[in-house]
Structures are given as structure tokens and as C-alpha cells.
RODO-2510 file (C-alpha; in nm, 4 decimals, decimal comma):
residues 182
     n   res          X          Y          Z
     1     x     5,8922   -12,6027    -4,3702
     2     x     5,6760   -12,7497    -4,1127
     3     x     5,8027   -12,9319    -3,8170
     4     x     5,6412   -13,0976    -3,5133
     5     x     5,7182   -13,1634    -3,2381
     6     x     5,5078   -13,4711    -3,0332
     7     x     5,5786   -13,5205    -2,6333
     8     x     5,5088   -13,8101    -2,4503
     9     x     5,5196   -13,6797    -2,0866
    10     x     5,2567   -13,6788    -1,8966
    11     x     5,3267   -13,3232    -1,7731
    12     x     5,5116   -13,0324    -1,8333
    13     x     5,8464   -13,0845    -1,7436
    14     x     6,2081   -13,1722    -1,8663
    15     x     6,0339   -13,3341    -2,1999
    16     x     5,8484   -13,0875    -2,2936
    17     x     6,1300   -12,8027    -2,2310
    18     x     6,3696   -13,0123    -2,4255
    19     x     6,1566   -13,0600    -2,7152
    20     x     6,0613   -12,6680    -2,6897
    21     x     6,4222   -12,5946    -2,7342
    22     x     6,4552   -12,8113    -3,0364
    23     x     6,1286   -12,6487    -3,1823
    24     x     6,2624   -12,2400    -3,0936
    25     x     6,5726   -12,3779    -3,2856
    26     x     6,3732   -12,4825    -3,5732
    27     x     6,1752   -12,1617    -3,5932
    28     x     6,4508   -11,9580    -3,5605
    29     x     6,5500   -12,0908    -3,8881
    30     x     6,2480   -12,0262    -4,0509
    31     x     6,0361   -12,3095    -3,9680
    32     x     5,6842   -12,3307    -3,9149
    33     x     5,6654   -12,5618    -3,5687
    34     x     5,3843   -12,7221    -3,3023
    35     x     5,4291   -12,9007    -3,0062
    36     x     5,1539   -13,1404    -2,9397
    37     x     5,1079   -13,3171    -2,6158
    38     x     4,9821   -13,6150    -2,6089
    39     x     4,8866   -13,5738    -2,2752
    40     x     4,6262   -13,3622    -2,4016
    41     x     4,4528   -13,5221    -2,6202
    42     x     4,2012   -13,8187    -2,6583
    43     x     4,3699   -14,1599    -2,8194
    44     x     4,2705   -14,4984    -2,7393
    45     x     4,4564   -14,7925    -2,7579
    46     x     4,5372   -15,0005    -3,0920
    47     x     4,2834   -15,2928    -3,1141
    48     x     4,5661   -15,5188    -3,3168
    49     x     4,2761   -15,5320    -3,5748
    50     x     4,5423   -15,4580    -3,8910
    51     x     4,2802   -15,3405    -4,0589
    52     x     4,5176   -15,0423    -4,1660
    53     x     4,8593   -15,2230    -4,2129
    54     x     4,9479   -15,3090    -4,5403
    55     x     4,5857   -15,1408    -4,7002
    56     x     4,6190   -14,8038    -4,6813
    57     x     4,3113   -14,8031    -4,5013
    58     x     4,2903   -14,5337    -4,1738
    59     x     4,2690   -14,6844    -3,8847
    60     x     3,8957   -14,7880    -3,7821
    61     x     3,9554   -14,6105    -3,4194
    62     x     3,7863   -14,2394    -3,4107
    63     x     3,9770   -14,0161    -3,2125
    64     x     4,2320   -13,7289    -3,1823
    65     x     4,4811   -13,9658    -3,3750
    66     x     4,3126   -13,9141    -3,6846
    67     x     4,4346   -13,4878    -3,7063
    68     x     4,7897   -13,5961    -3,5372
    69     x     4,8197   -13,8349    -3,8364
    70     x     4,7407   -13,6252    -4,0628
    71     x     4,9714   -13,3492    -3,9099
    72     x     5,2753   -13,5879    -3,9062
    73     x     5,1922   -13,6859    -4,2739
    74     x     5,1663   -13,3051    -4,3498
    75     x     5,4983   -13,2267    -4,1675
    76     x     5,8906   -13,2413    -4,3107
    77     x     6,0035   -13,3352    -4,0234
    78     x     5,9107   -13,4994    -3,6477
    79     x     6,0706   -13,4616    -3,3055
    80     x     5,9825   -13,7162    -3,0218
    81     x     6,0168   -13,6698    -2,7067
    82     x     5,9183   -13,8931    -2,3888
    83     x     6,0849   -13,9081    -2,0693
    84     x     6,2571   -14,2870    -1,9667
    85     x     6,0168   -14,4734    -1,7459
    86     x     6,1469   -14,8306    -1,6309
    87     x     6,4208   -14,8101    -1,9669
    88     x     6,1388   -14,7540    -2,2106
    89     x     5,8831   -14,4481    -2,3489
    90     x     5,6085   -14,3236    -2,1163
    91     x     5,2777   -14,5020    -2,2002
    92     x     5,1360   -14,2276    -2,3404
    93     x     5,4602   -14,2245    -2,5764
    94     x     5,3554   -14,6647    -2,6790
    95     x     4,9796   -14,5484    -2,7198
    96     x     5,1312   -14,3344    -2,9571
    97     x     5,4015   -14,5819    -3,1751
    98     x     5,0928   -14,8186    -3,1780
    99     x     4,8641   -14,6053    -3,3311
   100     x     5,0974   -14,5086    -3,5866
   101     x     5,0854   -14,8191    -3,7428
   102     x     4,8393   -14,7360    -4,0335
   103     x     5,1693   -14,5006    -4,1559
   104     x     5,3857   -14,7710    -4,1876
   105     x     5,2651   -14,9606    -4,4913
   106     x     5,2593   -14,8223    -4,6554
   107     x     5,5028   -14,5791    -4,5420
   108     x     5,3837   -14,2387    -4,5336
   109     x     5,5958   -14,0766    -4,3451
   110     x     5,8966   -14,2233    -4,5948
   111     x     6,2031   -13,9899    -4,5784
   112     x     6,0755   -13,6926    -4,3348
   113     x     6,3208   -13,5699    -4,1192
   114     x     6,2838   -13,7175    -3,7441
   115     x     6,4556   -13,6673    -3,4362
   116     x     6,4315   -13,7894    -3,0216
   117     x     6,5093   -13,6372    -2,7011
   118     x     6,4688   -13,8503    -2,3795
   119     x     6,5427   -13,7828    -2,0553
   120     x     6,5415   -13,9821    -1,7049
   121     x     6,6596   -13,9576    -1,3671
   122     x     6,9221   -14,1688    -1,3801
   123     x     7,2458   -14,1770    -1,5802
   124     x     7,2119   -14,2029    -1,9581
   125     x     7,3473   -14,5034    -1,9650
   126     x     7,1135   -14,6730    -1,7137
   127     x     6,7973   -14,6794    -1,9200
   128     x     6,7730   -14,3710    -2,1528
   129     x     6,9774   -14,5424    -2,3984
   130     x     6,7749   -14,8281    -2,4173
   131     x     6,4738   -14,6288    -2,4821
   132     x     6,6883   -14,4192    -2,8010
   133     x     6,6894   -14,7961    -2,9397
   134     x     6,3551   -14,7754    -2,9241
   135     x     6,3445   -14,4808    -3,1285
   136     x     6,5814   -14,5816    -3,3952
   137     x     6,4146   -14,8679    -3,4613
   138     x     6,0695   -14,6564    -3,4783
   139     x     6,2958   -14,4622    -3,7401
   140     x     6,3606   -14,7932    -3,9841
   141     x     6,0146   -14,9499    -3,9419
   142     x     5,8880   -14,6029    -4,0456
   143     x     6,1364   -14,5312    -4,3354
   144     x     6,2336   -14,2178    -4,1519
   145     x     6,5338   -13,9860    -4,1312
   146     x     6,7009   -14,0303    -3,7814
   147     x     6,9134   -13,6826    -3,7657
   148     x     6,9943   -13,7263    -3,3851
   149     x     6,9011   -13,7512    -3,0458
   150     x     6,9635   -13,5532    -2,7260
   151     x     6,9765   -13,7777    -2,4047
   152     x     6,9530   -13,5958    -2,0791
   153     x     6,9536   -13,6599    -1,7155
   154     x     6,7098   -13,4140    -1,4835
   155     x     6,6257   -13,5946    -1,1929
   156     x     6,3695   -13,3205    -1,0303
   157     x     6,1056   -13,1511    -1,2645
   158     x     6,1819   -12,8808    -1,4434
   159     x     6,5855   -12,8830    -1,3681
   160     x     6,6882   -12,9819    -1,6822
   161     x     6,6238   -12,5651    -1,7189
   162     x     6,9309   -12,5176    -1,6043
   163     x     7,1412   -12,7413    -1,8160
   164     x     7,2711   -12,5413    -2,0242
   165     x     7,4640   -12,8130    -2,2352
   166     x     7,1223   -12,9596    -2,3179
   167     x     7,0003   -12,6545    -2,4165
   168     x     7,2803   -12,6030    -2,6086
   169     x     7,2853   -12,9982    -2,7809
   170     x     6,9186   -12,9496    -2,8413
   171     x     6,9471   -12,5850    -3,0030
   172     x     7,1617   -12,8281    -3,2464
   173     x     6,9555   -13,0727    -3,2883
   174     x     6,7400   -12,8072    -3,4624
   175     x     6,9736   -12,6938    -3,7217
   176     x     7,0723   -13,0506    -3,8229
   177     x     6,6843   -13,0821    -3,8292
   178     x     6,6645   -12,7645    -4,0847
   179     x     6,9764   -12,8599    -4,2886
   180     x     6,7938   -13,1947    -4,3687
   181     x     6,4739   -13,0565    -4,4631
   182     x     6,6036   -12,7169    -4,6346
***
């Protein structure tokens, strides 16, 4: 079982601990897991060309994309995480969706397990839930499994920490992860 886990923040922070809970969860149970950072790595924006859509063609852009690609296609299941900037994913979180496109027709990532954890600085429903829309409708376009989402509020870096409910929401969001893909 391989699961991985993709953040969207542009530093290490809430995101990232959130999705690392999710991911210790899922290797608990016997998965094989990596985080990747998008942060870290090199991927330009989508052109719009469409080259890819509908061809099964891979995208005409050379860049990291092309191993995270092939890591999402080789994966049974995908966790998301970005933080909620202005009610929406970071920008390195819509580089991202964009550049996904050549997996959506058609769809290669068709029935994988996928889950989302978001967090923002103000109260859930002032933003973050907005941006879980997002998600769930990245979910249907993709023809993937939506097993959950954690939503969290942390309005310093690195306090979410301490919240141990999160930890304890996201800790489940990795066995309902495993249970699908087991």
C-alpha cells in the first residue's frame, strides 16, 4: 500500500504537521507513505495548451511534475493538504490542480483513495470550508475516492501542535484512508 501525501504550504507549518499526522497514521497501519512539498520542487504553470486532456498525451511542460505524476498514478491513495489563503488553496496548491490535468482524461487516478486537510486562521466556517469545496470537486473531476477531510483552525505557525483534537481527527483520517485501500 502506498500512500502520499502532497502539501501545498509554502512552509513548514500547521499543513505540513497535519498531513504528517495523517501519513504516521497510515504507516502505522502498514503503509508505505511520502510527503512531498510542493514548495520544494520545480513546477511551472499550465500553458492551457490541452495538449494532454482528452489524449493521453503527458503534458508538454518538463519539470518536477512529470515524477509527482507518476507517483500519484503509482499510489492507492492521496492526501492534500494546503492551508486557506483568501477562502481558497495556496498558489502553490492551484499550480498543482492545474497541472494535474493530463490525469483527468482520461482518468488515471480513477478510484484511488484521496483525502484533504486545510487549515486557516480564522474559523472553519469563514473560508476553510469553501476551500474543502474545492477539494471535493477536485475529487469528482478526478474520479477519486473522497474518504474525508480534517478542517482546522491554527492561527500562529506551528500551534496547531497542540491541538490535540486535530491530531486525534487526523490520526482517523488515516485509518479510514487504510480501510479503503486494504
Amino acid at each position: 500500500m502506498k500512500v502520499i501525501g502532497i502539501c501545498g504550504s509554502p512552509r513548514k507549518g500547521n499543513t505540513e504537521q497535519m498531513l504528517q499526522w495523517v501519513l504516521d497514521s497510515c504507516n502505522a497501519g502498514g503503509a508505505d507513505v511520502e510527503l512531498v512539498r510542493l514548495s520544494e520542487i520545480k513546477i511551472n504553470h499550465c500553458t492551457g495548451c490541452d495538449v494532454c486532456y482528452g489524449t493521453g498525451k503527458p503534458c508538454t511542460i518538463h519539470d518536477d511534475m512529470e515524477e509527482l505524476i507518476n507517483k500519484m498514478v503509482g499510489a492507492d491513495a492521496i492526501i492534500i493538504g494546503t492551508p486557506n489563503y483568501f477562502a481558497n488553496v495556496s498558489g502553490l496548491m492551484k499550480n498543482f490542480i492545474d497541472r494535474t490535468n493530463p490525469l483527468c482524461d482520461p482518468p488515471l487516478l480513477k478510484d484511488k483513495a484521496a483525502a484533504f486537510v486545510c487549515v486557516g486562521g480564522q474559523p472553519i466556517n469563514a473560508g476553510t470550508d469553501v476551500v474543502e469545496q474545492i477539494f471535493k470537486k477536485y475529487c469528482k473531476d478526478m474520479d477519486l475516492v473522497n474518504v474525508g477531510s480534517v478542517l482546522a483552525k491554527a492561527e500562529d505557525p506551528g500551534t496547531i501542535s497542540k491541538n490535540d483534537d486535530t491530531n486525534l481527527s487526523c490520526t482517523n483520517l488515516g485509518n479510514n484512508i487504510l480501510t479503503r485501500i486494504q
